[in-house]
N, CA, C and O atoms as a GROMACS GRO file, in nm:
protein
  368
    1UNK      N    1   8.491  14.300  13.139
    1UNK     CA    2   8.489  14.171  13.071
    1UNK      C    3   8.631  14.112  13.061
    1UNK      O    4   8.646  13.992  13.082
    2UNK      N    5   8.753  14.205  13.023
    2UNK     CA    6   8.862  14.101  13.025
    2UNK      C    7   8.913  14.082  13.139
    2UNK      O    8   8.970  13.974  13.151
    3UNK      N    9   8.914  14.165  13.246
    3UNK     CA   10   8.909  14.148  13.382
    3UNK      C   11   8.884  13.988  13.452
    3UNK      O   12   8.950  13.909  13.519
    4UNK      N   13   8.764  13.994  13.399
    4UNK     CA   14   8.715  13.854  13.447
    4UNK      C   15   8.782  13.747  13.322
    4UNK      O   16   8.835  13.653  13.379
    5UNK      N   17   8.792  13.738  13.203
    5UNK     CA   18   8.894  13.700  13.179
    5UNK      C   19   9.032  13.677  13.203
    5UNK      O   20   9.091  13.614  13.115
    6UNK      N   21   9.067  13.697  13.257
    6UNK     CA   22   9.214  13.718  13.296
    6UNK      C   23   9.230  13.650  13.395
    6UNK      O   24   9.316  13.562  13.400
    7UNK      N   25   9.128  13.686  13.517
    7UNK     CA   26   9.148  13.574  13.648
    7UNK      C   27   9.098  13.420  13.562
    7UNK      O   28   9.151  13.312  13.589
    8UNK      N   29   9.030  13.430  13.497
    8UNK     CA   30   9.013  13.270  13.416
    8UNK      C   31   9.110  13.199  13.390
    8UNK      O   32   9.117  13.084  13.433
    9UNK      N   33   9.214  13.258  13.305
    9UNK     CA   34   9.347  13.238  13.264
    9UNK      C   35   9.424  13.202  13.354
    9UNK      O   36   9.488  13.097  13.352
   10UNK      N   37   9.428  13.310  13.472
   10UNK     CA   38   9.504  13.314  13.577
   10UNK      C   39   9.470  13.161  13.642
   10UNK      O   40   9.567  13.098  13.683
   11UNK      N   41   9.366  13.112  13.651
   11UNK     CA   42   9.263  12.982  13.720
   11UNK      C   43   9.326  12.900  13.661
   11UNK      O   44   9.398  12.827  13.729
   12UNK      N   45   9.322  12.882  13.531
   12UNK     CA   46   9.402  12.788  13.452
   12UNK      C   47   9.533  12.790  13.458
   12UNK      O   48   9.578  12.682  13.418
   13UNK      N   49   9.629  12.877  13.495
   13UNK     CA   50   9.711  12.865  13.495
   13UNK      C   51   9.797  12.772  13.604
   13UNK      O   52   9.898  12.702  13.600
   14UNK      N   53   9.657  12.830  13.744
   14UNK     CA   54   9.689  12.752  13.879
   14UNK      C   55   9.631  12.597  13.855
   14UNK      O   56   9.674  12.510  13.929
   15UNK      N   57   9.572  12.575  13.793
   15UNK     CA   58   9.494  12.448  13.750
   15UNK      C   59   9.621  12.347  13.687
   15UNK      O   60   9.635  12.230  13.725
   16UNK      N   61   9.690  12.398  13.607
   16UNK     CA   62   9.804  12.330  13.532
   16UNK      C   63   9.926  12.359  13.631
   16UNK      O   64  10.011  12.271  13.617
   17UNK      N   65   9.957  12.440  13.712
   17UNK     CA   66  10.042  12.439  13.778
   17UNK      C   67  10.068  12.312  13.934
   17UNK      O   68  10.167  12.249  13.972
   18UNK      N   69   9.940  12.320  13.979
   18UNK     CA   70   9.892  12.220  14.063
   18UNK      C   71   9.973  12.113  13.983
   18UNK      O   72  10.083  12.068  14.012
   19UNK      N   73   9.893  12.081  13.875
   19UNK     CA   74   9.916  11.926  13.788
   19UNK      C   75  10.076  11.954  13.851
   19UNK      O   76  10.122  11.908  13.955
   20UNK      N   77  10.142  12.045  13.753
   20UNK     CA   78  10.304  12.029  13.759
   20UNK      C   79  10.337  11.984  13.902
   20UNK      O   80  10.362  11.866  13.927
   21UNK      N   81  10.337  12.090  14.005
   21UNK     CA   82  10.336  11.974  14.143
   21UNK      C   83  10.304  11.875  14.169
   21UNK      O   84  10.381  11.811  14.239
   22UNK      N   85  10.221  11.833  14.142
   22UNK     CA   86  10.168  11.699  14.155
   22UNK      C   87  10.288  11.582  14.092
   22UNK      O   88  10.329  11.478  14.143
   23UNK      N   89  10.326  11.650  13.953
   23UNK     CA   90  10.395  11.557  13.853
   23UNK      C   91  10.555  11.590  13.955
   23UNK      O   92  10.646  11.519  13.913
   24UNK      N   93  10.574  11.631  14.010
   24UNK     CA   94  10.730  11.698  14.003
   24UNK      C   95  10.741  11.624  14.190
   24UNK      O   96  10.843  11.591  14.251
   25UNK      N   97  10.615  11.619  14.229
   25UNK     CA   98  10.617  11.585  14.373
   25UNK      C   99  10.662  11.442  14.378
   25UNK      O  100  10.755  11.405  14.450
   26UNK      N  101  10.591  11.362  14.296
   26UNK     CA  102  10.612  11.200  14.258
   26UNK      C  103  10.749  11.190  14.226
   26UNK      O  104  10.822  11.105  14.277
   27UNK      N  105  10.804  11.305  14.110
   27UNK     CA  106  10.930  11.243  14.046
   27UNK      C  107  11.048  11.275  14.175
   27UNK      O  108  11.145  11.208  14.210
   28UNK      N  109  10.992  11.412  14.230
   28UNK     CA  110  11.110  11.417  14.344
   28UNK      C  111  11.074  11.274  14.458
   28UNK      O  112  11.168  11.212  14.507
   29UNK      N  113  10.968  11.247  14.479
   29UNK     CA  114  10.959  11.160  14.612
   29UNK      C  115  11.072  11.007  14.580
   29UNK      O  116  11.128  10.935  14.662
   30UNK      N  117  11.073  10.998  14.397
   30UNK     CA  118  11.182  10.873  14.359
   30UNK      C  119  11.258  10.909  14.386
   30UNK      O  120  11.307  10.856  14.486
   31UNK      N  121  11.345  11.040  14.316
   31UNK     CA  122  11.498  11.043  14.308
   31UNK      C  123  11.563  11.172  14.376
   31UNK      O  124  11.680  11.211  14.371
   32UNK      N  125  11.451  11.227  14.440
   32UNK     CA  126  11.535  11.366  14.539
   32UNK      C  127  11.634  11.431  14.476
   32UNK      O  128  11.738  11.483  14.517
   33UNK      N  129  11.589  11.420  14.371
   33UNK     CA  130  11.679  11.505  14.279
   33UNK      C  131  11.664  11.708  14.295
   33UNK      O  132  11.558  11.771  14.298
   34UNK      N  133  11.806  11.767  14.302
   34UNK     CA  134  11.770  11.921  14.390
   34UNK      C  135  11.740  11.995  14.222
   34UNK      O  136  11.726  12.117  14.224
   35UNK      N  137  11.732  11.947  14.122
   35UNK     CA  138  11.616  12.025  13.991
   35UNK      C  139  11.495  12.037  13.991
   35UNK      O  140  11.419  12.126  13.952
   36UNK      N  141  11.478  11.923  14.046
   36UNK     CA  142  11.328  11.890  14.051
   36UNK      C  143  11.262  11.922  14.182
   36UNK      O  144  11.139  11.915  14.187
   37UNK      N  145  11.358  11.969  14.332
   37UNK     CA  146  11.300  12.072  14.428
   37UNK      C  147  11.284  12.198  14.347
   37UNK      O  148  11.176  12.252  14.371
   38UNK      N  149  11.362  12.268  14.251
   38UNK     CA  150  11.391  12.372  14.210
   38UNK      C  151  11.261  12.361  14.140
   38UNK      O  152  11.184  12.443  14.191
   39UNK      N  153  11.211  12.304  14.058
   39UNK     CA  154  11.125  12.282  13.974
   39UNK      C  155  10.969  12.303  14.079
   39UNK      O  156  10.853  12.342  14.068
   40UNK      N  157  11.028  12.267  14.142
   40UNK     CA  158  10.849  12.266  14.237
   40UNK      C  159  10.858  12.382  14.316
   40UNK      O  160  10.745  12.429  14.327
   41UNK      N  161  10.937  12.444  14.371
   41UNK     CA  162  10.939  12.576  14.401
   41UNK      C  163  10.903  12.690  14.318
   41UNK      O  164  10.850  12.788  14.371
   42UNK      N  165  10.924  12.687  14.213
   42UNK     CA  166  10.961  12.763  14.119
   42UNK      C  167  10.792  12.718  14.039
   42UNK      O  168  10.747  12.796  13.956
   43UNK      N  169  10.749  12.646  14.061
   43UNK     CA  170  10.595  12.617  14.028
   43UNK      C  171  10.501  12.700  14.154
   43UNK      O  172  10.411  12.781  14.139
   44UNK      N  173  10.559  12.646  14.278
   44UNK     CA  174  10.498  12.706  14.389
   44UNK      C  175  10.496  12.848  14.382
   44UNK      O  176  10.412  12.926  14.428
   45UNK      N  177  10.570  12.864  14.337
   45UNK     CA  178  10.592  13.064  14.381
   45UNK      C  179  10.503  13.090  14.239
   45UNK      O  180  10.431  13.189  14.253
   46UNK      N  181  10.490  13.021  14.096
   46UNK     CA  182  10.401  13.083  14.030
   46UNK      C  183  10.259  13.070  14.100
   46UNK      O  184  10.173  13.158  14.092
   47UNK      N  185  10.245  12.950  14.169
   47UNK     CA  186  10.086  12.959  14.193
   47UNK      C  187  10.068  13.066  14.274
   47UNK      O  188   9.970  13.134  14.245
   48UNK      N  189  10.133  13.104  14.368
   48UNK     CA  190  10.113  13.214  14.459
   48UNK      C  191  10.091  13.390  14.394
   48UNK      O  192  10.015  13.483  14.422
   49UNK      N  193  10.229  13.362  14.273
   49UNK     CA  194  10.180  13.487  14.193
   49UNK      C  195  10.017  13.503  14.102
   49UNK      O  196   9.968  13.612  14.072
   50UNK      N  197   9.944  13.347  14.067
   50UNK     CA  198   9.882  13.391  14.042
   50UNK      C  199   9.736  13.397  14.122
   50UNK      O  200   9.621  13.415  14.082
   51UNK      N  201   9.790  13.376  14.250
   51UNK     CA  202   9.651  13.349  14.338
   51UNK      C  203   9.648  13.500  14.357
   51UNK      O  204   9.534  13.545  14.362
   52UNK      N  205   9.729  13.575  14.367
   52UNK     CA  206   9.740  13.739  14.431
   52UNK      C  207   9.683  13.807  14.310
   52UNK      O  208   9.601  13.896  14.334
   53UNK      N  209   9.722  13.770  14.136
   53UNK     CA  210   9.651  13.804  14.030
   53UNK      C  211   9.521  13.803  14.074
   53UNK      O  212   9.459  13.908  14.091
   54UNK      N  213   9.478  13.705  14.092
   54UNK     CA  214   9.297  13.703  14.049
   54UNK      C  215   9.257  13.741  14.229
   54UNK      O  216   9.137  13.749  14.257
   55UNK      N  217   9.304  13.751  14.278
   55UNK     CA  218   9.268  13.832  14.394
   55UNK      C  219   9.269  13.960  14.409
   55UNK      O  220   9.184  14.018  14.478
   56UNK      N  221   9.362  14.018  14.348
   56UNK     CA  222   9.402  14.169  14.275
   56UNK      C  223   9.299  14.213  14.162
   56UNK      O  224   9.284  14.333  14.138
   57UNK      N  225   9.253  14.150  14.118
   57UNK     CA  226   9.192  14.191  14.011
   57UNK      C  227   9.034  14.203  14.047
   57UNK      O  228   8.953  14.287  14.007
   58UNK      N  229   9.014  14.082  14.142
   58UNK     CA  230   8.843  14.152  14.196
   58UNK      C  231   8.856  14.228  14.313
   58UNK      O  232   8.757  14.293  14.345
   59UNK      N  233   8.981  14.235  14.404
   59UNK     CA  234   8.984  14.312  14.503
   59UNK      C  235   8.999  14.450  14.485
   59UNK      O  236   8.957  14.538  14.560
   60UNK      N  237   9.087  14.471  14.336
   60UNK     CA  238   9.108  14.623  14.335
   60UNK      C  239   9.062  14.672  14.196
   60UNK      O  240   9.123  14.758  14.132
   61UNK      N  241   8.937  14.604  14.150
   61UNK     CA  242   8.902  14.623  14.002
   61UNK      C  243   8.867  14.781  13.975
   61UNK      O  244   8.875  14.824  13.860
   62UNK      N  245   8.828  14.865  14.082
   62UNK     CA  246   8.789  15.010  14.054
   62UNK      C  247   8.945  15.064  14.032
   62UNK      O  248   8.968  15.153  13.950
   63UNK      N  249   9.020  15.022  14.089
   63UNK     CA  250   9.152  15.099  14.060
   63UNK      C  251   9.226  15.077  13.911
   63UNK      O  252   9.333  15.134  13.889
   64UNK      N  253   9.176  15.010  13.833
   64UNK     CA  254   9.275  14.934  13.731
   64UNK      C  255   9.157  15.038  13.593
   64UNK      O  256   9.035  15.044  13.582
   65UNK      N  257   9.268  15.102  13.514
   65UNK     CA  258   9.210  15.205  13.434
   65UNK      C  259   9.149  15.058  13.334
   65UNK      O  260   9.182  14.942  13.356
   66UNK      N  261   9.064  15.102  13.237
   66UNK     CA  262   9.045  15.009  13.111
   66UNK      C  263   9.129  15.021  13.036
   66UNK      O  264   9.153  14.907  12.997
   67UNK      N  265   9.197  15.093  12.985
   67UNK     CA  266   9.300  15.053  12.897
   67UNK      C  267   9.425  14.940  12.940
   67UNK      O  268   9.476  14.870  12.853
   68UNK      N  269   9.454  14.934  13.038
   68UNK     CA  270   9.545  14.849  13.093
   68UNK      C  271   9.487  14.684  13.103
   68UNK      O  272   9.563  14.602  13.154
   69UNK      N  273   9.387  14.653  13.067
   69UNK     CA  274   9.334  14.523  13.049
   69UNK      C  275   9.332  14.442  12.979
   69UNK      O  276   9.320  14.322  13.005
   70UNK      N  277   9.350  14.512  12.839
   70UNK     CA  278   9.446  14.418  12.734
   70UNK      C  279   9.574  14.336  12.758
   70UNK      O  280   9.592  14.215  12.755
   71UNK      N  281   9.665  14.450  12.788
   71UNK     CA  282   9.772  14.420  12.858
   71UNK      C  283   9.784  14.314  12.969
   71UNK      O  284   9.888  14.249  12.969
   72UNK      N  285   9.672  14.282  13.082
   72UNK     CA  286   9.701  14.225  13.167
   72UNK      C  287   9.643  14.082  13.134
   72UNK      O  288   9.652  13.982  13.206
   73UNK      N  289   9.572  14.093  12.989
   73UNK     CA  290   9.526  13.967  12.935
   73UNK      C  291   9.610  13.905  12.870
   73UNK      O  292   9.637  13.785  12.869
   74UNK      N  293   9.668  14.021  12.794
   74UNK     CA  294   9.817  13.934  12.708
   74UNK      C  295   9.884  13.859  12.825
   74UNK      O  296   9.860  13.743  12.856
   75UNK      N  297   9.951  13.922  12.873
   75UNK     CA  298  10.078  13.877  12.996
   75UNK      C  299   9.984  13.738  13.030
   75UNK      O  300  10.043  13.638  12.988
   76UNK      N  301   9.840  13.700  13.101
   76UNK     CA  302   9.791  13.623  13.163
   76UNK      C  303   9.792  13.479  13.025
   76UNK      O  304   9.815  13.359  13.040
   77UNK      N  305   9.761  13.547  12.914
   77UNK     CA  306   9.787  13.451  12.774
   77UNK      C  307   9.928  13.361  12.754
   77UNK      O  308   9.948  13.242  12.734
   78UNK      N  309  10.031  13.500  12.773
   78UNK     CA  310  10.113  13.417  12.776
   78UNK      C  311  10.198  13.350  12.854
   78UNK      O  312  10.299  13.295  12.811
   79UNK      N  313  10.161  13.349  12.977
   79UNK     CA  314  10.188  13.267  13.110
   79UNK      C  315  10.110  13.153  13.064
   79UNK      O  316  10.177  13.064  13.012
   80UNK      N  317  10.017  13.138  13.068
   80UNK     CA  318   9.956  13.018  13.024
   80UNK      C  319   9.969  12.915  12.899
   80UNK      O  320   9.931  12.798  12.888
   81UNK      N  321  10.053  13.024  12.783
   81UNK     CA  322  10.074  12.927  12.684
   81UNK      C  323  10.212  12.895  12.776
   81UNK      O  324  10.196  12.785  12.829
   82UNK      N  325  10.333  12.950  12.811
   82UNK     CA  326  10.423  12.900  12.851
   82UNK      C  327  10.437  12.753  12.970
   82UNK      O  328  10.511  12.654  12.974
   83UNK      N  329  10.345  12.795  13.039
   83UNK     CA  330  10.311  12.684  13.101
   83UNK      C  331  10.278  12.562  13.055
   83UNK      O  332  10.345  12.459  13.049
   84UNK      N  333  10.153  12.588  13.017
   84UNK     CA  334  10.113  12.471  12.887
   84UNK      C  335  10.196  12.387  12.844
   84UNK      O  336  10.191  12.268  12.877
   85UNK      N  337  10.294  12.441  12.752
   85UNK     CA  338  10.424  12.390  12.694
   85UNK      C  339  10.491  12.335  12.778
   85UNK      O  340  10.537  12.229  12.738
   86UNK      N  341  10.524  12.370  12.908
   86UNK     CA  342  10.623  12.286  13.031
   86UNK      C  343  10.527  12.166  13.071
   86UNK      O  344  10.567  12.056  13.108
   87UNK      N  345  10.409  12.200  13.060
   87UNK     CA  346  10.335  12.027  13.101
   87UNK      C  347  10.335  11.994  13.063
   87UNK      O  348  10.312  11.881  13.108
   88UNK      N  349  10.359  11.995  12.887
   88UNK     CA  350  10.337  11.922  12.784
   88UNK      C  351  10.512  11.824  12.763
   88UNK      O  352  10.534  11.707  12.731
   89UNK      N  353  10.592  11.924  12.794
   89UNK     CA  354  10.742  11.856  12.814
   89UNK      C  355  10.752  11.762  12.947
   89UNK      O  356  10.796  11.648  12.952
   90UNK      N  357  10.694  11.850  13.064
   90UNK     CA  358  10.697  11.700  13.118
   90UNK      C  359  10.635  11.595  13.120
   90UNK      O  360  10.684  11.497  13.177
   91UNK      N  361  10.508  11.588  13.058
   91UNK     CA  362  10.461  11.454  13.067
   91UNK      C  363  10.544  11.373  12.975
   91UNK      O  364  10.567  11.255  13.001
   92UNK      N  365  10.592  11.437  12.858
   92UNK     CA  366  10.724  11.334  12.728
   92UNK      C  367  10.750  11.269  12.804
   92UNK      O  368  10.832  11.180  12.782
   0.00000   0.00000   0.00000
């Protein structure tokens, strides 16, 4: 159960990360500004970390003990509140 939780999180996380590209693609296409490449890279490489998450997690779910699932829900929690918070700063 938190298993499949977690890639949820993980979903959402790529869900809001997209947005951020999206938002960061426009602002670089005005002012080619090299923060805001940094900024979209640095978005890109999270989506990738979390596409391998939720691919990892139904690809190798017999390997992953139960106790370690809390854990991988926290971490997935708080990637997502952190994120959250950066979309929420950039849309200001």
């Amino acid at each position: 159960m938190l298993m499949e939780m977690s890639a949820a999180v993980s979903l959402a996380n790529i869900g809001l990360l997209a947005g951020l590209l999206f938002i960061y693609g426009k602002i670089y296409s005005r002012t080619r500004a090299t923060f805001t490449a940094g900024l979209m890279f640095f978005a890109a490489m999270l989506v990738v970390h979390n596409t391998i998450t939720v691919y990892g997690y139904f690809a190798m779910a017999p390997l992953y003990a139960e106790d370690l699932m809390p854990y991988f829900f926290g971490i997935s929690v708080a990637e997502l509140a952190g994120i959250s918070i950066l979309f929420k700063i950039t849309l200001i």
